[in-house]
FIKOLNU-469673 format. One line per 2 residues: their letters; for each residue y, x, z of C-alpha. Coordinates in steps of 0.02 Angstrom, whole numbers, plus 50000, padded with zeros to 5 digits. Layout:
N
A	Y:X:Z; ...
This chain:
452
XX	49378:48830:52093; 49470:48867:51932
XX	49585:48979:51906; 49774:48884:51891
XX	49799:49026:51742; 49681:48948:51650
XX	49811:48789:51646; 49908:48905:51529
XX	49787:48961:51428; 49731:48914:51243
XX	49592:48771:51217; 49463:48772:51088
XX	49587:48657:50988; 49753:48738:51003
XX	49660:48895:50946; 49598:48826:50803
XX	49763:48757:50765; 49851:48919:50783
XX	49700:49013:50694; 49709:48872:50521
XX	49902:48899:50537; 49919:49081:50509
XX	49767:49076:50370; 49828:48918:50265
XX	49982:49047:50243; 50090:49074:50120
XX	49962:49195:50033; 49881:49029:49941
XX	50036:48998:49841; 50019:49157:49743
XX	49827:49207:49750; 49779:49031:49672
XX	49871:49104:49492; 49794:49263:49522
XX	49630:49206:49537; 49646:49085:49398
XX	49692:49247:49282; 49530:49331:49329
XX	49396:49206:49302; 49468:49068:49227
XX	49402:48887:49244; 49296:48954:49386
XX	49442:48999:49499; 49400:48842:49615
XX	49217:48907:49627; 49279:49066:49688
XX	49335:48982:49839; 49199:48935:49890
XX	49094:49118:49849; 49231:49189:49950
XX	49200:49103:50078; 49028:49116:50089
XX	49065:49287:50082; 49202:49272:50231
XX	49054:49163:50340; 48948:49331:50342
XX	49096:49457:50377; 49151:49327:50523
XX	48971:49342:50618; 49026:49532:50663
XX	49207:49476:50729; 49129:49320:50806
XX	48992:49431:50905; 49135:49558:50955
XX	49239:49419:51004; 49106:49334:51131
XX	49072:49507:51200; 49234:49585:51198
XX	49365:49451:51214; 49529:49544:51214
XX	49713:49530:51158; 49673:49696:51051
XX	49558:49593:50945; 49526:49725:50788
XX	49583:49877:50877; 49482:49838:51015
XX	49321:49820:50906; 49342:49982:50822
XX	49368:50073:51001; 49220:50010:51063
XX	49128:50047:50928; 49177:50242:50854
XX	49279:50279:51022; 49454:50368:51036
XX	49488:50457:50899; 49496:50483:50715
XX	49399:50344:50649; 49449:50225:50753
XX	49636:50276:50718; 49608:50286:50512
XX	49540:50100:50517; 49654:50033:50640
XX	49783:50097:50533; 49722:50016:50369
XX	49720:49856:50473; 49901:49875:50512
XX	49961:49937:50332; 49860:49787:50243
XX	49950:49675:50374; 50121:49758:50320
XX	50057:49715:50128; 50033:49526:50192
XX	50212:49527:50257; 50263:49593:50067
XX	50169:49477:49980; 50221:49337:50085
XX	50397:49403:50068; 50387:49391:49869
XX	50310:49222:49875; 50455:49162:49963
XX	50565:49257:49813; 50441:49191:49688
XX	50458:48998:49744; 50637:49008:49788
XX	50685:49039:49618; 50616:48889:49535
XX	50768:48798:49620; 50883:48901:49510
XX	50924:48940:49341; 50807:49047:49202
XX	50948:49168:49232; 50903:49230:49424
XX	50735:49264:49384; 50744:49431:49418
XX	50796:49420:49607; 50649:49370:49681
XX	50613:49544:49758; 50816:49527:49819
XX	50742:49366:49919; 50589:49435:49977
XX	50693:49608:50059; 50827:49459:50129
XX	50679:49372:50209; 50625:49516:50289
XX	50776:49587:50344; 50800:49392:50419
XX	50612:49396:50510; 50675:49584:50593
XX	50825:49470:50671; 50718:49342:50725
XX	50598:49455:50814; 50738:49548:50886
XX	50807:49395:50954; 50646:49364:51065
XX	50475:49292:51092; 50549:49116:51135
XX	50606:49097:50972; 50471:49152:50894
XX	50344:49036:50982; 50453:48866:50979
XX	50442:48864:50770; 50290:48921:50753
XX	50195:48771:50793; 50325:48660:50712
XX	50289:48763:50554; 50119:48774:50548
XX	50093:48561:50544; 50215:48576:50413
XX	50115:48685:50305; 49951:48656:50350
XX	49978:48465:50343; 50086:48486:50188
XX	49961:48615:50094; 49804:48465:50148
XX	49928:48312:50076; 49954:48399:49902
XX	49770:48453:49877; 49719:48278:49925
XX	49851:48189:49843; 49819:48302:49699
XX	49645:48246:49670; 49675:48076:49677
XX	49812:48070:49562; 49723:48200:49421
XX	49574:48116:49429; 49400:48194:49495
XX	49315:48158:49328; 49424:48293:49234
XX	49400:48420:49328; 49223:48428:49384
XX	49152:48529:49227; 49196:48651:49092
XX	49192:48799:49197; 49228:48949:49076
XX	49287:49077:49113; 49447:49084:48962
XX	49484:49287:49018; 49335:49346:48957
XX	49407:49442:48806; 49466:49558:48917
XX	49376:49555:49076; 49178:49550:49077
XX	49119:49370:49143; 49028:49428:49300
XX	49119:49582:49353; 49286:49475:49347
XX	49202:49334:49448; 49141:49471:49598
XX	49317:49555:49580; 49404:49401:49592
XX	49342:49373:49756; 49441:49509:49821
XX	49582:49385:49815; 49485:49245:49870
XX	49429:49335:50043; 49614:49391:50063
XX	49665:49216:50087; 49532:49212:50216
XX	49581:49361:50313; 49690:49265:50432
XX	49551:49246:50537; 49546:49414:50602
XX	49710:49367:50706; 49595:49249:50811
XX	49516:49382:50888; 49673:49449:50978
XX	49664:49270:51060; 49550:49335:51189
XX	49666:49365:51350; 49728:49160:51295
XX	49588:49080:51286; 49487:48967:51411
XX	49323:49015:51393; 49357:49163:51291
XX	49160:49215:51268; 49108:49061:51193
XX	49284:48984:51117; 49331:49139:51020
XX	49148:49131:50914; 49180:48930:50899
XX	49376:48942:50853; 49335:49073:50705
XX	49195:48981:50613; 49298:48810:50651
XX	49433:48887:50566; 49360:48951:50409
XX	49272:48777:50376; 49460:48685:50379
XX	49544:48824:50269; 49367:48822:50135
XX	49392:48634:50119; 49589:48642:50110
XX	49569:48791:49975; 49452:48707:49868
XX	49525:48521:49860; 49692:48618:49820
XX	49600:48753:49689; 49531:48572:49606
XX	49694:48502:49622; 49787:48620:49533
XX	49634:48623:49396; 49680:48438:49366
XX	49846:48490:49355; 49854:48627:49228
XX	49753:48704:49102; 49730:48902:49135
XX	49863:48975:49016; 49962:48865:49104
XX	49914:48919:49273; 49928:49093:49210
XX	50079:49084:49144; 50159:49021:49323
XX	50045:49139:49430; 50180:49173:49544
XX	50225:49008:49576; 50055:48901:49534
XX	50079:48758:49646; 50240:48715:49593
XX	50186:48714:49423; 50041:48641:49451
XX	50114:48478:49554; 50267:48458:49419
XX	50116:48356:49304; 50049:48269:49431
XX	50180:48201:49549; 50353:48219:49430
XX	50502:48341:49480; 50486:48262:49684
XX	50320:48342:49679; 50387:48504:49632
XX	50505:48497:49734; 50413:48444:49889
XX	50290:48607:49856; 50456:48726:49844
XX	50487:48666:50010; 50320:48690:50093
XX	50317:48852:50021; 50468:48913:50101
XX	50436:48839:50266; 50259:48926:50239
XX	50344:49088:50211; 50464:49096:50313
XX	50376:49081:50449; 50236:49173:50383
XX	50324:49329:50378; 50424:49294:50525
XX	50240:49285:50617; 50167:49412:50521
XX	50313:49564:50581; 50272:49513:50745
XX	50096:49543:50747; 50078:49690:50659
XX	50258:49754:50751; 50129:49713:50931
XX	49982:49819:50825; 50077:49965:50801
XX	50155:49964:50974; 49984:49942:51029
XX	49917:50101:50951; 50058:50215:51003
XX	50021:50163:51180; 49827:50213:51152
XX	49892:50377:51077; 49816:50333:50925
XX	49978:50353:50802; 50137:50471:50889
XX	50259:50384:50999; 50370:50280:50918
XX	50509:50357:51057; 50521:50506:50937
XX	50597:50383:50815; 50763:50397:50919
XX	50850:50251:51046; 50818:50112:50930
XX	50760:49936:51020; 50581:49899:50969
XX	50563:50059:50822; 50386:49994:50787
XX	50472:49835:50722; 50585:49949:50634
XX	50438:50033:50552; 50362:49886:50510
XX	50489:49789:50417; 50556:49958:50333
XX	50379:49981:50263; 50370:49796:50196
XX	50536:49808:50118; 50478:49959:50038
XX	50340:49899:49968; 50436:49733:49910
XX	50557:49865:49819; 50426:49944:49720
XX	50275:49827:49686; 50240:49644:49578
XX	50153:49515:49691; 49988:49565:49592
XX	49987:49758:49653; 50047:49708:49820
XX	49891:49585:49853; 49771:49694:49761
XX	49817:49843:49876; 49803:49729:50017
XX	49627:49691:49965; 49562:49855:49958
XX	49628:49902:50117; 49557:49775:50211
XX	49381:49763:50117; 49371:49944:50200
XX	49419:49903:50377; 49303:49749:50369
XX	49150:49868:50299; 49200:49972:50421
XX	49202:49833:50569; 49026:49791:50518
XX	48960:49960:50523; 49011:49991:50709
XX	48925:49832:50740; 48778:49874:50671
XX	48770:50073:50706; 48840:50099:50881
XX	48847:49928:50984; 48653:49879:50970
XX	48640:49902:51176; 48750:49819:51206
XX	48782:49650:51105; 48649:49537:51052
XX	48648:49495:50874; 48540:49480:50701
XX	48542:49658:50614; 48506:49587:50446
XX	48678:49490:50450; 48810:49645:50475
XX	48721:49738:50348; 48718:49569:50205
XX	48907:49576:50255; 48910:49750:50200
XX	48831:49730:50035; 48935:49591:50001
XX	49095:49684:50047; 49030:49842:49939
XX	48986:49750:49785; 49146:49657:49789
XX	49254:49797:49829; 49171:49917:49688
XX	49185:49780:49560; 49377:49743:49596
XX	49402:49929:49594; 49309:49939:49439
XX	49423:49809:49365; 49589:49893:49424
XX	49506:50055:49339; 49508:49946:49185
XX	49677:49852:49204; 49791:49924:49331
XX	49744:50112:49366; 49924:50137:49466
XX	49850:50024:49617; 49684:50138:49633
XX	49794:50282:49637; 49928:50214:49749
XX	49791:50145:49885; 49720:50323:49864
XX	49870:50388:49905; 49882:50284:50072
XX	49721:50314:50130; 49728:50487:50100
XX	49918:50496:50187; 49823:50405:50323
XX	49686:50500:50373; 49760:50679:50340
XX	49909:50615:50462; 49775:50529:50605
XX	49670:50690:50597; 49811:50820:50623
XX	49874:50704:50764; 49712:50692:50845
XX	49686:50880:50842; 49872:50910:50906
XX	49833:50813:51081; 49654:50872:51114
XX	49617:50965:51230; 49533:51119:51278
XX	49358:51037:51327; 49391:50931:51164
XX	49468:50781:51278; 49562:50637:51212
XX	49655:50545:51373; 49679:50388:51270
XX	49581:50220:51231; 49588:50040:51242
XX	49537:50041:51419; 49666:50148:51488
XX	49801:50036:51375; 49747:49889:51473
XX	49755:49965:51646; 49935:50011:51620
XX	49968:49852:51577; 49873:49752:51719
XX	49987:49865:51832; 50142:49817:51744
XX	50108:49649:51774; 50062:49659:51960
């Protein structure tokens, strides 16, 4: 006899609807410039080594998933994996600040794209737009869940059916003939060919990243052991194919100063050629409606992460923060705006990228290390994940050594910051037999009893 709970839960297709909609994201409407200004002619390519390099970090997530299915998703992986504690807290942590990134890049996408309805003159504001944005999404989530859940769907068909139209349309309209060939690389004056190809990809996986927020699908799901694994991989094959039609697209489009030039705001650039000022137009609009409710989505989630951890005793209460209503979504949209306020688009997604390249290394490890007992999967594939992660992470940091030394020192910083903060914590609410009362396990028994 089934369960009539399972009448309200996710199927295999909603899930994979929800999963495309937050990765097709607004993230694509910057990170297809930046790409471009890294390897050149060979930015669609990229795509598609990113997400062969995505397929092998998404076996880990897809084995926790079918084991583990849980609404803590990441968190939950990393607890089962390294236990209460430090670790656990440092990583979880770098999962929720490269989330908070996403929400700032997202935020000056939506500046970025805005703009190009005004003069020359505002071009400077974009940042101005992003912080409004944000400061909009904290209103939103104030306002409630309901909200929240009755645009989300209507957004994502917009964007993901919107994002699918212009790559399409793109292609037919530019032609497959021009833009199947001539792939060099035109930054290699400055950049060595292969290290800013394996760099590059960085960028490439951070589009792909979305897919992580599957995993906290698993108290939604019907079927959760076998539909989590399924949705993921489903997922990744819509948003590879969407990624590279559009990456060939906007090849077809514009030539790579071009695409350089308008990094911020490729697609719009990119569709003025092809389809006239409509076309331009048309992209402006599915940008903001990708932003918007990007962000709006984004706050939420990583607002629910950092709630999460407090409850584990992971990170301090966030009741010390004072009488405020909801102070992790406080925290969350304070840190966005902050980092809005003080980096470019390029910083912003290049931090992101290094934070998460360590979680995900890190994800694959406790996999591999720890959890042999007791899930059944291939050893060989966590640890090719690893490499992969390692030699793309080393060669973007390389490259930021090179180009942009301020983002190795500022995601120094924050790692540092992180796990001096998480280890004086931890030691503060030990106890004497070297005790830590927390975890993912007790989190979810407090909550089953809340909800009987």
């Amino acid at each position: 006899m089934k369960n009539s709970g399972d009448n309200q839960k996710l199927s295999l297709i909603g899930s994979v609807s929800l999963g495309t909609g937050v990765m097709i994201g607004a993230g694509i409407f910057v990170l297809m410039g930046q790409i471009a200004e890294l390897v050149g002619d060979l930015f669609p390519i990229s795509f598609i080594a990113g997400a062969i390099v995505v397929g092998f970090s998404s076996y880990s997530y897809v084995k926790f998933s079918n084991a583990f299915p849980s609404s803590g998703g990441v968190v939950k992986f990393l607890n089962k994996s390294y236990g209460p504690g430090t670790i656990t807290g440092v990583f979880s942590l770098l999962m929720y600040v490269s989330m908070v990134v996403s929400e700032s890049l997202v935020a000056g996408t939506f500046g970025a794209y805005t703009l190009r309805l005004f003069p020359e003159r505002f071009a400077g504001y974009s940042s101005i737009l992003g912080i409004l944005l944000l400061v909009t999404a904290y209103i939103v989530n104030i306002l409630g869940n309901k909200i929240i859940g009755a645009t989300a769907t209507f957004t994502a068909i917009i964007k993901v059916v919107g994002i699918a139209l212009l790559a399409i349309a793109g292609l037919i309209v530019s032609g497959f003939a021009n833009i199947t060939g001539n792939y060099i690389p035109q930054s290699g004056e400055t950049i060595p060919k292969g290290l800013g190809f394996v760099a590059a990809l960085a960028l490439a996986i951070l589009a792909y990243k979305g897919f992580t927020t599957i995993t906290n699908q698993g108290g939604d799901i019907k079927n959760p052991h076998k539909n989590l694994g399924r949705s993921i991989i489903i997922s990744i094959i819509i948003c590879t194919l969407i990624y590279v039609a559009l990456a060939l697209a906007v090849a077809g489009g514009l030539s790579i100063p071009e695409i350089i030039a308008a990094k911020d705001y490729a697609l719009a650039a990119a569709a003025k050629p092809v389809f006239g000022e409509w076309g331009s137009w048309i992209t402006i609009f599915i940008a903001i409606i990708a932003t918007v409710s990007g962000v709006i989505a984004s706050v939420f989630s990583a607002s629910r992460l950092l709630a999460m951890l407090s409850n584990m005793k992971q990170v301090p209460s966030l009741k010390r923060m004072g009488n405020f209503k909801n102070p992790a979504l406080i925290f969350t949209v304070s840190l966005a705006i902050l980092l809005t306020i003080l980096f470019n688009l390029t910083r912003i997604a290049s931090i992101g990228a290094i934070f998460y390249l360590i979680m995900d290394i890190a994800i694959h490890w406790g996999l591999f290390r720890h959890l042999r007992k007791e899930v059944d999967f291939l050893p060989i594939i966590p640890i090719i994940a690893i490499v992969m992660d390692v030699a793309v992470l080393s060669a973007f940091l390389y490259l930021k050594y090179l180009s942009d030394p301020l983002v190795l020192i500022v995601a120094a910083i924050g790692i540092i910051l992180i796990l001096v903060a998480e280890r004086l914590f931890m030691i503060s609410h030990t106890d004497d037999d070297g005790n830590m009362p927390m975890g993912m396990e007790t989190a979810n028994k407090k909550q089953k009893i809340k909800e009987i």
